[in-house]
C-alpha positions as CSV (number, residue, x, y, z in Angstrom):
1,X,119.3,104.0,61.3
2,X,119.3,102.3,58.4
3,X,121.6,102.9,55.6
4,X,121.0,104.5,51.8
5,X,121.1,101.0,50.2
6,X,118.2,99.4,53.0
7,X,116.0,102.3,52.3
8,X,112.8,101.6,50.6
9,X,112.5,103.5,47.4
10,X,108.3,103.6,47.0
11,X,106.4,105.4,49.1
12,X,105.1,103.2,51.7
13,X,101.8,104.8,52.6
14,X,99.9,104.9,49.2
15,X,102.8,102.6,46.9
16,X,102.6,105.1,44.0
17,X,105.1,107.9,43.9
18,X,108.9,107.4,44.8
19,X,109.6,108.2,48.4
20,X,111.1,111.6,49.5
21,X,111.1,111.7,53.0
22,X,111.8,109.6,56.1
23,X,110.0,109.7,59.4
24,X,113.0,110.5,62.2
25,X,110.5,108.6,64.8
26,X,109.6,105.6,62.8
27,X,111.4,105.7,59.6
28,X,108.7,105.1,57.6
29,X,108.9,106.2,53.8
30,X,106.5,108.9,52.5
31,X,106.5,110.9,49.3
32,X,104.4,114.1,50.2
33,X,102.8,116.0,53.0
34,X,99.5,113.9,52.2
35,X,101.1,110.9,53.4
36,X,103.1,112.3,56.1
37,X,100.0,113.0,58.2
38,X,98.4,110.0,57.3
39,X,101.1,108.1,58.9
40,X,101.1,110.5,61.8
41,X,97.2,109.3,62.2
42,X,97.6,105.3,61.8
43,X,100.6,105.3,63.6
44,X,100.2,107.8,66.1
45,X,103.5,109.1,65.4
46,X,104.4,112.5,66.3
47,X,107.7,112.7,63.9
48,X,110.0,113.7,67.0
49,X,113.1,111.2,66.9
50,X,113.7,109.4,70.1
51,X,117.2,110.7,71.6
52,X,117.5,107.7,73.6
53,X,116.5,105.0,71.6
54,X,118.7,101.8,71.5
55,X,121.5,101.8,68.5
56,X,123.3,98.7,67.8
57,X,127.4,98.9,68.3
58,X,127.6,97.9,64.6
59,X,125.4,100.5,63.1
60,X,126.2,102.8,65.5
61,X,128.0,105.8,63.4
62,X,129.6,109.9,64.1
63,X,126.2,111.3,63.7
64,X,124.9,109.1,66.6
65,X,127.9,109.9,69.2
66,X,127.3,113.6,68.0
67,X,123.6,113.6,68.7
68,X,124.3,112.2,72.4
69,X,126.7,114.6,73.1
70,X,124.3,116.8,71.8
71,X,121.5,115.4,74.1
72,X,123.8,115.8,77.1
73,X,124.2,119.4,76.7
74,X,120.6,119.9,76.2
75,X,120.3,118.3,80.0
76,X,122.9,120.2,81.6
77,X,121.3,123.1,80.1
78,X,117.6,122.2,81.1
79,X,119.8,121.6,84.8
80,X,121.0,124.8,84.9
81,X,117.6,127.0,83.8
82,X,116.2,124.9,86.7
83,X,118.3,125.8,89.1
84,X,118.2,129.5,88.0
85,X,114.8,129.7,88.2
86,X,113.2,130.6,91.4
87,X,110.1,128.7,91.6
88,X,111.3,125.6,90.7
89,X,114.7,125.9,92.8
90,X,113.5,124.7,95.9
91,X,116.6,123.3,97.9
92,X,116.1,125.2,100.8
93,X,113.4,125.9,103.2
94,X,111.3,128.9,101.7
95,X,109.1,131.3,104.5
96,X,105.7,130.3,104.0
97,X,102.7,132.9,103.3
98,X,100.8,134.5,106.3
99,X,97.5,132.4,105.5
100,X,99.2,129.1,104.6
101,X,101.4,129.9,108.1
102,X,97.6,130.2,109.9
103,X,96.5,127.2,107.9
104,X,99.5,125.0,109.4
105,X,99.1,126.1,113.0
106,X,95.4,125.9,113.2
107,X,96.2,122.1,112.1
108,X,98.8,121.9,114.9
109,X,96.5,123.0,117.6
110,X,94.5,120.4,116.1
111,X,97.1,117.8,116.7
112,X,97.1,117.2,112.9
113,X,100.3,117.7,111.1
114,X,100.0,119.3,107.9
115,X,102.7,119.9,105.1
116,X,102.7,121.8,102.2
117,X,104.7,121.1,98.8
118,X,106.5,123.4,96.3
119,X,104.3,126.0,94.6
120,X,105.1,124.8,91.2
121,X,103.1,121.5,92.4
122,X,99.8,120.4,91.2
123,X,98.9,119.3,94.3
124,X,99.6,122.7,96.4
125,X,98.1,124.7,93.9
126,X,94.8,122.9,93.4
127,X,94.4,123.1,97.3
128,X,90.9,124.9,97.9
129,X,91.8,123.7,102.1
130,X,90.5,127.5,103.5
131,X,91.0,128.1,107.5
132,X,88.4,130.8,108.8
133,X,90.0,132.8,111.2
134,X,86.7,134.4,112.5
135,X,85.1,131.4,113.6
136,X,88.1,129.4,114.1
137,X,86.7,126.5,111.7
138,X,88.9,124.8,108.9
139,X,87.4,124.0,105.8
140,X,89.2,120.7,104.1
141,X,89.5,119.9,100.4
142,X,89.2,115.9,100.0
143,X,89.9,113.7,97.5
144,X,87.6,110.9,97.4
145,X,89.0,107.0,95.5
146,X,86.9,104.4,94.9
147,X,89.0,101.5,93.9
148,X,86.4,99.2,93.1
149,X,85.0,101.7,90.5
150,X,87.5,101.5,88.4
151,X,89.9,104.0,90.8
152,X,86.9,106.8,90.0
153,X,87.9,110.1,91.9
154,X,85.7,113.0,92.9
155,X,86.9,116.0,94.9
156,X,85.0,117.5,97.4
157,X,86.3,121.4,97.5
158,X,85.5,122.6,101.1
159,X,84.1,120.7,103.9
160,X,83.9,121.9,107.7
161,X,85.7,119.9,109.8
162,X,82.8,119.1,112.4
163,X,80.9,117.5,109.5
164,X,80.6,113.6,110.3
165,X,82.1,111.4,108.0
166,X,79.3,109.1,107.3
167,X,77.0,112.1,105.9
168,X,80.0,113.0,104.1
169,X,80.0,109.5,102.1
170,X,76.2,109.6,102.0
171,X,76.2,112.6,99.4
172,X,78.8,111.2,97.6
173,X,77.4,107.3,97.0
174,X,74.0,109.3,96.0
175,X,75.0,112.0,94.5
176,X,71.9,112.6,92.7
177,X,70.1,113.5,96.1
178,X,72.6,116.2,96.6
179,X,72.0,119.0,93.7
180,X,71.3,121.9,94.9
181,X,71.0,123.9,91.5
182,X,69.5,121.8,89.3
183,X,69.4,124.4,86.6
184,X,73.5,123.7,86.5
185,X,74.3,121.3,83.6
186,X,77.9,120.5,84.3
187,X,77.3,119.7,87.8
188,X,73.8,117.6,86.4
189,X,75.7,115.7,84.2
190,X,78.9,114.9,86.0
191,X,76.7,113.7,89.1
192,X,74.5,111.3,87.0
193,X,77.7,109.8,85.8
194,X,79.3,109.3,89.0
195,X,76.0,107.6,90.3
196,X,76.2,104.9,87.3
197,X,79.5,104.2,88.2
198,X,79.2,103.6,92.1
199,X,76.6,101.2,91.9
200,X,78.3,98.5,93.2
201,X,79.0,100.8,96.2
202,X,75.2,101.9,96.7
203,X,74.1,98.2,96.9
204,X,76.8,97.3,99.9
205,X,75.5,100.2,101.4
206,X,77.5,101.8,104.8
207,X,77.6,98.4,106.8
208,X,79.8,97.1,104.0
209,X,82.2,99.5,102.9
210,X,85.5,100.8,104.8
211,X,87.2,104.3,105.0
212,X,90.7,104.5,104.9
213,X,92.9,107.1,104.8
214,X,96.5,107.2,102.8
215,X,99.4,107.0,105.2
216,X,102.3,110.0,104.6
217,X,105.5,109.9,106.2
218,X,105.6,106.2,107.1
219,X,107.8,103.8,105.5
220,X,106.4,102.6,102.3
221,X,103.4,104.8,102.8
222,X,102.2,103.8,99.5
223,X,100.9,100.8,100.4
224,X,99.6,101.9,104.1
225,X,96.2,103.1,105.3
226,X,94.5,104.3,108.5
227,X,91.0,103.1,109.0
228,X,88.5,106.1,109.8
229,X,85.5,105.6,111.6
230,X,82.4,107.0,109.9
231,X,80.5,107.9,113.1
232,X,83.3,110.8,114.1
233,X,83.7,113.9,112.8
234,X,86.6,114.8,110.3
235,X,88.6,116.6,112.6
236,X,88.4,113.8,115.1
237,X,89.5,111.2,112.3
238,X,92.2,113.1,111.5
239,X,93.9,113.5,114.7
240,X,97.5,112.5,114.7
241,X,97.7,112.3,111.3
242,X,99.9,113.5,109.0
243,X,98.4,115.3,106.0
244,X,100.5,116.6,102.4
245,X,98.3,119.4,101.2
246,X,95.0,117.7,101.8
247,X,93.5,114.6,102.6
248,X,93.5,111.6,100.2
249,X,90.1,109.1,101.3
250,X,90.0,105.6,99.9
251,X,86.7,103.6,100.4
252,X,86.6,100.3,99.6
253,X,84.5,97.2,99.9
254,X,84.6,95.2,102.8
255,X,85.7,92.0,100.7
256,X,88.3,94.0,99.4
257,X,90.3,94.7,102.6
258,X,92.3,92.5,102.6
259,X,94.5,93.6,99.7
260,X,95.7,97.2,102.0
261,X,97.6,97.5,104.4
262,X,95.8,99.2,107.7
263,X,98.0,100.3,110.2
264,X,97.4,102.4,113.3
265,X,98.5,105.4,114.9
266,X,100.8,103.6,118.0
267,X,102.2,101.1,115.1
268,X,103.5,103.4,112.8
269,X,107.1,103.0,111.3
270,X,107.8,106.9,111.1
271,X,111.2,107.6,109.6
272,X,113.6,110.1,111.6
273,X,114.4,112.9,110.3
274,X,118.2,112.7,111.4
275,X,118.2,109.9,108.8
276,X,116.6,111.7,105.9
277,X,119.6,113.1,104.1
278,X,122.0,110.6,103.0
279,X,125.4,112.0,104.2
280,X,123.6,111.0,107.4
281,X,122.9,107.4,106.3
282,X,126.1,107.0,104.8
283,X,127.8,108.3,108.3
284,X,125.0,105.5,110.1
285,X,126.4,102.8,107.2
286,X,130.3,103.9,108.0
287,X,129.3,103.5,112.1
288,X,127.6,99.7,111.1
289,X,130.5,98.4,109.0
290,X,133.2,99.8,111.4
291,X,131.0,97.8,114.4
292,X,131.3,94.6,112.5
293,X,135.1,94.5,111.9
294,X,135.6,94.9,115.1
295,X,133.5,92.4,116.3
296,X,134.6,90.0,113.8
297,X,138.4,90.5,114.1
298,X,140.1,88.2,115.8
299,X,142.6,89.3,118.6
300,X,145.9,87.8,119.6
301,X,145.7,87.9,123.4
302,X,149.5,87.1,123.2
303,X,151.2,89.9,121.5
304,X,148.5,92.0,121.8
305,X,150.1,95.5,123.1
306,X,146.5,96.1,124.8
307,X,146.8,93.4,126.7
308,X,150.7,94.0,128.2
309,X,151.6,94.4,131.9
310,X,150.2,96.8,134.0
311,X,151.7,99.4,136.1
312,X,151.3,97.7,139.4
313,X,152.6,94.5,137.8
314,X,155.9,96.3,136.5
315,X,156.4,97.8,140.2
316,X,155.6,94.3,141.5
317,X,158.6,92.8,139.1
318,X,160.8,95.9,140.4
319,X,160.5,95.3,144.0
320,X,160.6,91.4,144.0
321,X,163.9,92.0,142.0
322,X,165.3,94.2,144.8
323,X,164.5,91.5,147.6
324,X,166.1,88.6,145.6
325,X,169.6,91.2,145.2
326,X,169.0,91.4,149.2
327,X,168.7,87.7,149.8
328,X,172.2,86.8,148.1
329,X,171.1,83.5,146.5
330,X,173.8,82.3,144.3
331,X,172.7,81.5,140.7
332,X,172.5,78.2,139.5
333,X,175.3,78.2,137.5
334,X,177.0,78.6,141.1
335,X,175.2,75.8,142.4
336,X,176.1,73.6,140.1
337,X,179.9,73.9,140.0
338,X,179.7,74.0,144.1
339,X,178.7,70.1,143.3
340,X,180.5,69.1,140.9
């Protein structure tokens, strides 16, 4: 913060009045309300001081260790409404409903794994996946990527699993083709502009695009795909997979391919769960470290009480001792003095 005598004393927006006030983001000077908003407008600044913006040691002064302290409490406090609120405590396993409990083993019999996140979570509740119960068919939301276009997304709300996966990408590259009511503006409008931006896509065509689907619960799954084959059904692509909510399709250019990572089924890096929370890690570092001392410590095979005399060997001593008593050899003390 600068101090009383650094302040500027004009207004610093129009230069004419004195300046009253003092932005608590920015600091800038202004004189009236005028020129406060017309610093919030060139500057973008929404007046809220930044708590945790970097203070010198020298100018560093009460007011700013009592505003820290201050911004502690505030996140212990914020903590503690967290944990007290249901929805957003989510520490331990919660029961799920009866149709997401369908959902989950209808993918199971499937061999798909499929996951679900908190409910407070964009992701679950934006999930329009639907499993029909009656006809035993499950109905997948998809999120389509297309890198290449400037990472453009379009969601597809409910497909049937038998569909194949080329006519899938057909509707979506020409989306024009696909309107079914024409009369519909929003839909009109939002198609025409995905078709100007997947151009690039229409004139490679099929031949020269690939599908890949995000990796989840692989190591660095972030940066892993599985390639899907666009003459099989969805369901059939997504066998032994593991889906979060619903699936997440990138397609890509052929020339592109090289910058992801494809992996596949049988080479997958899947992370056991016994190691997922870390008192179990730290008990698998404790285990390592212990392993190497003992393997680097060097052992005194002379004075080493793990390497003394055996039983057998002690009786052997015992009994050799008795038969010597029994022989009546003189000692050599004896023997010596018998000479001399």
């Amino acid at each position: 913060m600068a101090t009383s005598s650094d302040k500027i004393e004009d207004c610093e927006v129009c230069g004419k009045n004195k300046a009253k006030y003092t932005c608590p983001k920015c600091e800038v000077r202004t004189c009236c309300l005028e020129c406060v908003n017309i610093h919030k407008k060139e500057l973008e600044c929404d007046g809220i001081r930044d708590k945790t913006k970097f203070i010198p040691l020298k100018s560093f002064t009460d007011l700013d260790i009592l505003s820290d302290y201050r911004f502690l409490e505030e996140a212990a406090r914020t903590v503690d409404q967290l944990k007290r609120n249901p929805l957003k405590n989510y520490t331990c396993e919660i029961s799920l409903p009866m149709h997401l409990n369908k959902l989950k083993i209808a993918a199971f019999k499937r061999n798909i794994t499929l996951q679900f996140m908190p409910q407070h979570f964009s992701r679950h509740q934006n999930n329009t996946t639907y499993f029909n119960w009656k006809t035993n068919e499950l109905y997948w939301k998809i999120e389509w990527i297309f890198p290449q276009a400037n990472c453009t997304k379009w969601v597809t709300k409910r497909v049937l699993e038998h569909t194949r996966l080329s006519l899938l990408i057909e509707e979506i590259l020409y989306p024009t083709k696909s309107i079914k009511k024409k009369n519909d503006i929003e839909e009109l409008s939002l198609k025409i502009c995905l078709n100007e931006k997947l151009q690039f896509y229409q004139a490679a065509g099929l031949s020269r695009i690939k599908v890949l689907l995000k990796a989840e619960k692989v190591l660095k799954s972030d940066l892993k795909f599985y390639e899907l084959d666009i003459t099989l059904s969805l369901k059939e692509n997504l066998e032994n997979k593991t889906i979060i909510e619903f699936p997440t399709i990138y397609i890509i250019l052929n020339d592109h391919a090289c910058m992801y990572e494809i992996i596949d089924t049988d080479d997958e890096d899947i992370i056991d769960s016994k190691y997922n929370s870390a008192s179990e890690r730290r008990k698998r570092k404790y285990k390592q470290t212990n392993m190497k001392e003992e393997t680097n410590s060097t052992v005194n095979y002379f004075f080493n009480s793990e390497f003394s005399e055996s039983d057998e060997e002690k009786s052997n001593k015992k009994s050799k001792s008795k038969w010597l008593s029994n022989c009546n050899i003189p000692n050599y003390n004896e023997l010596v003095k018998m000479k001399q």
